[in-house]
Each structure stands twice: as C-alpha cells, then as structure tokens.
C-alpha positions in Angstrom: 35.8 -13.2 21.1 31.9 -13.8 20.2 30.1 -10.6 19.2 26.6 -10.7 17.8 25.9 -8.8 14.3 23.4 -6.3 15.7 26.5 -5.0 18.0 28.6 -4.8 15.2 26.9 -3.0 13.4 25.3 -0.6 15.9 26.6 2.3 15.1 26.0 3.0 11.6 22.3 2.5 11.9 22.8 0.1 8.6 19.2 -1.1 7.0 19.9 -5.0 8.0 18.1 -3.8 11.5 15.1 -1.4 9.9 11.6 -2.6 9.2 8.6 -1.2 7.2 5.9 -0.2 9.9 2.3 1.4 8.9 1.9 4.4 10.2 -2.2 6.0 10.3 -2.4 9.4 9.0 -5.3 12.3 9.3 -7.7 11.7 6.1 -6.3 13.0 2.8 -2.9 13.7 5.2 -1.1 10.5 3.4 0.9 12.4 0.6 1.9 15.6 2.8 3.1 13.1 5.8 5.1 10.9 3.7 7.0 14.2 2.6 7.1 15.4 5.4 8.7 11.9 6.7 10.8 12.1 4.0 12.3 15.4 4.9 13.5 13.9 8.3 15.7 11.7 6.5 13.3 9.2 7.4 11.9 6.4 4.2 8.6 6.9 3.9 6.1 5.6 1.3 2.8 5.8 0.2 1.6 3.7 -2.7 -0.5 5.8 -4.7 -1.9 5.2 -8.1 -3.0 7.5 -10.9 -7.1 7.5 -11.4 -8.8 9.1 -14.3 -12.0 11.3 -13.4 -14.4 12.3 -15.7 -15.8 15.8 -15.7 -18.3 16.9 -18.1 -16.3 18.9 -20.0 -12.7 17.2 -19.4 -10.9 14.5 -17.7 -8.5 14.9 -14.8 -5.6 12.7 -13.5 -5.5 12.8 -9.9 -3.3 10.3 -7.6 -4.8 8.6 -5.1 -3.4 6.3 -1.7 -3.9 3.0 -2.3 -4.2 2.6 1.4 -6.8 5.4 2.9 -4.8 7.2 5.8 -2.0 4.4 5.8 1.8 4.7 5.4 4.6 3.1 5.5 7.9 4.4 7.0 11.1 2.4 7.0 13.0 2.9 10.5 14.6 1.3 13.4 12.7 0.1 16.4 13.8 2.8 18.4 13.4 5.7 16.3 9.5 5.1 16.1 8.4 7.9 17.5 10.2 10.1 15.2 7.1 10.3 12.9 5.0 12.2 15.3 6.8 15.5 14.8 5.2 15.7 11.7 1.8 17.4 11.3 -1.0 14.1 10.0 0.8 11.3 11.8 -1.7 9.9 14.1 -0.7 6.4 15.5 1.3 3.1 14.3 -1.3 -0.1 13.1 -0.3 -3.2 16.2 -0.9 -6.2 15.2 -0.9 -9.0 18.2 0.1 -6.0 20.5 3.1 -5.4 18.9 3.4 -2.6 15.6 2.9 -4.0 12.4 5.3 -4.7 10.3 5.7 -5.3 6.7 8.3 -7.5 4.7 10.3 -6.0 1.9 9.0 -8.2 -0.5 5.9 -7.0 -0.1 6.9 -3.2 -0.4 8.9 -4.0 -3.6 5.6 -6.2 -4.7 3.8 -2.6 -4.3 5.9 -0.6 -5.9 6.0 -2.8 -9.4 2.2 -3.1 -9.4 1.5 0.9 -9.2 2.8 1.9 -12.5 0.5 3.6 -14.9 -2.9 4.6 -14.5 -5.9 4.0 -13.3 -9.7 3.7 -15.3 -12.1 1.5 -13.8 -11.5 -2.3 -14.8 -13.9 -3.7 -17.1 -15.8 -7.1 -16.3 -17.9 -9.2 -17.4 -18.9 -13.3 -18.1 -18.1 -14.0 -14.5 -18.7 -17.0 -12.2 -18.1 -17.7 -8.7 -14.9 -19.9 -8.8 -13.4 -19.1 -12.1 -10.0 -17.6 -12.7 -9.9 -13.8 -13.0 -7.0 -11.7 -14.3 -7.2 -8.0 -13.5 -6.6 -6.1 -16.8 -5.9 -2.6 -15.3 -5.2 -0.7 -12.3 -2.8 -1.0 -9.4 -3.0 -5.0 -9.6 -2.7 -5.4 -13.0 -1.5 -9.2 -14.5 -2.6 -10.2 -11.1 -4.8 -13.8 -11.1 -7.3 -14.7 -8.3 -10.2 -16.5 -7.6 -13.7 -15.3 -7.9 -15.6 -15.5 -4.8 -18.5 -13.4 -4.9 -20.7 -11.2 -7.7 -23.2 -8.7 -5.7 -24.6 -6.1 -8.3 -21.7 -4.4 -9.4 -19.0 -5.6 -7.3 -16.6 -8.5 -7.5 -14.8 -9.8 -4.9 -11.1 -11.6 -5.5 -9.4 -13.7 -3.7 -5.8 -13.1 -4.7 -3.4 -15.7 -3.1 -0.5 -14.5 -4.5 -0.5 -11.4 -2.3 -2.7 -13.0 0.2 -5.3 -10.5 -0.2 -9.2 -10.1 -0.9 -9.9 -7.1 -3.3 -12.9 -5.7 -3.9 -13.8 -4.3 -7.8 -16.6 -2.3 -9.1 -17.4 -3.5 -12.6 -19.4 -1.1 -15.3 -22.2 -2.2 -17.1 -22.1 -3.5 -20.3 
C-alpha cells in the first residue's frame, strides 16, 4: 500500500508542512500583533532590534521592527486566515500571485544577526566597489559590496543574504 507523507502525517498538524509567510500589519501594530499571534498558539515573529536614542538629558533603549508593518507567522496553508482575528493584521505580502513565503534558513539567519543593540554604524574611507564589513547593528560581521555613496548614505550590496541595505553614516 503507497501512501504519500503529507497523508501520514495529516493529523498531527506536524511543522514538516508549515511555512513562514509575511503578514502586513497597521503602522507601529508589529509588536502587539505578533503577541497577539502568539496567543492563538500561532508562531509568530518580528525581528526587532534594540536602537539607542539620544535625548538631551538621557539616552533611551527602544526596540524597533526591522521590517516596518511586516511579520512573519509560521502556519499551515490552510490555517491562513487565522491571523485576521487579531486587531493590526492587515493582509499577507503575494509574490507571483501566490503569498510569500520565507525559508527557515533565512528566519534562523534573522534571529542570530539581531542580538545586541543598536547605535548608528560608523563609516568612513569608502569607495564604490570596495569590501565593507558592518561593525554594528542588526547585520553585524556581515560583508558586502559598496555600490553607491550619496551624502550620508551608503548603499550595500550584501550577497550573502541577497539583499541591498541602505546605511546612514555620521560625519567625521
């Protein structure tokens, strides 16, 4: 008798048949849905790092999303629409007409790069082209490319993670 896995193993919901999908949330919503996701007995994450604000007469620690109004929930095909009970979820990111999803690897990549905090990187001696390894923040030890210096930004290509990033660099 043949009998595929998925049937097998259909009735324990088991994570071999769950993906990572990124789910839009209201502005400044992504913290309070992800608990809230959470509380459903639904995995939920939001990558959020720790950035240090200067006040005039202290500092503060605040977190931050690393993606604005994005999450990512961890569920079965089925059990999408789940989510929407919760107060902040808006709508699910499609890509190609069918919901995004993300690979593990990538959510474990994540979640190693956000430890410690946050405090603007500092740059400087920079040429398009040249190997650049970010010092601090939520990419830290990560290498890329230099692509582009406009006045206070630097743009890096960071193959690794197949990404572009962005950086605002202090003057010196």
């Amino acid at each position: 008798m043949f009998c595929s896995k998925k049937f097998l193993l259909q009735g324990n919901k088991t994570n071999i048949f769950m993906k990572w999908f990124v789910l839009y949330t209201k502005p400044n919503f992504e913290i309070k849905v992800t608990e809230g996701i959470n509380a459903l007995g639904i995995n939920a994450y939001c990558p959020v790092f720790t950035k240090i604000i200067q006040y005039s007469d202290r500092k503060k620690k605040i977190k931050k999303p690393l993606l604005p109004s994005c999450i990512l929930v961890k569920l079965l095909e089925e059990d999408r629409s789940k989510v929407f009970d919760i107060r902040g979820a808006v709508r699910y990111l499609f890509w190609l007409g069918k919901p995004a999803e993300v690979r593990e690897e990538e959510i474990e990549l994540l979640k190693s790069n956000l430890k410690g905090s946050y405090d603007d990187a500092f740059v400087s001696k920079l040429e398009k082209g040249k190997e650049y390894t970010i010092p601090s923040g939520p990419l830290v030890g990560q290498t890329g490319t230099v692509i582009d210096i406009v006045k206070n930004k630097l743009r890096l290509e960071l193959p690794s993670l197949g990404l572009f990033v962005t950086l605002s660099r202090t003057a010196t």
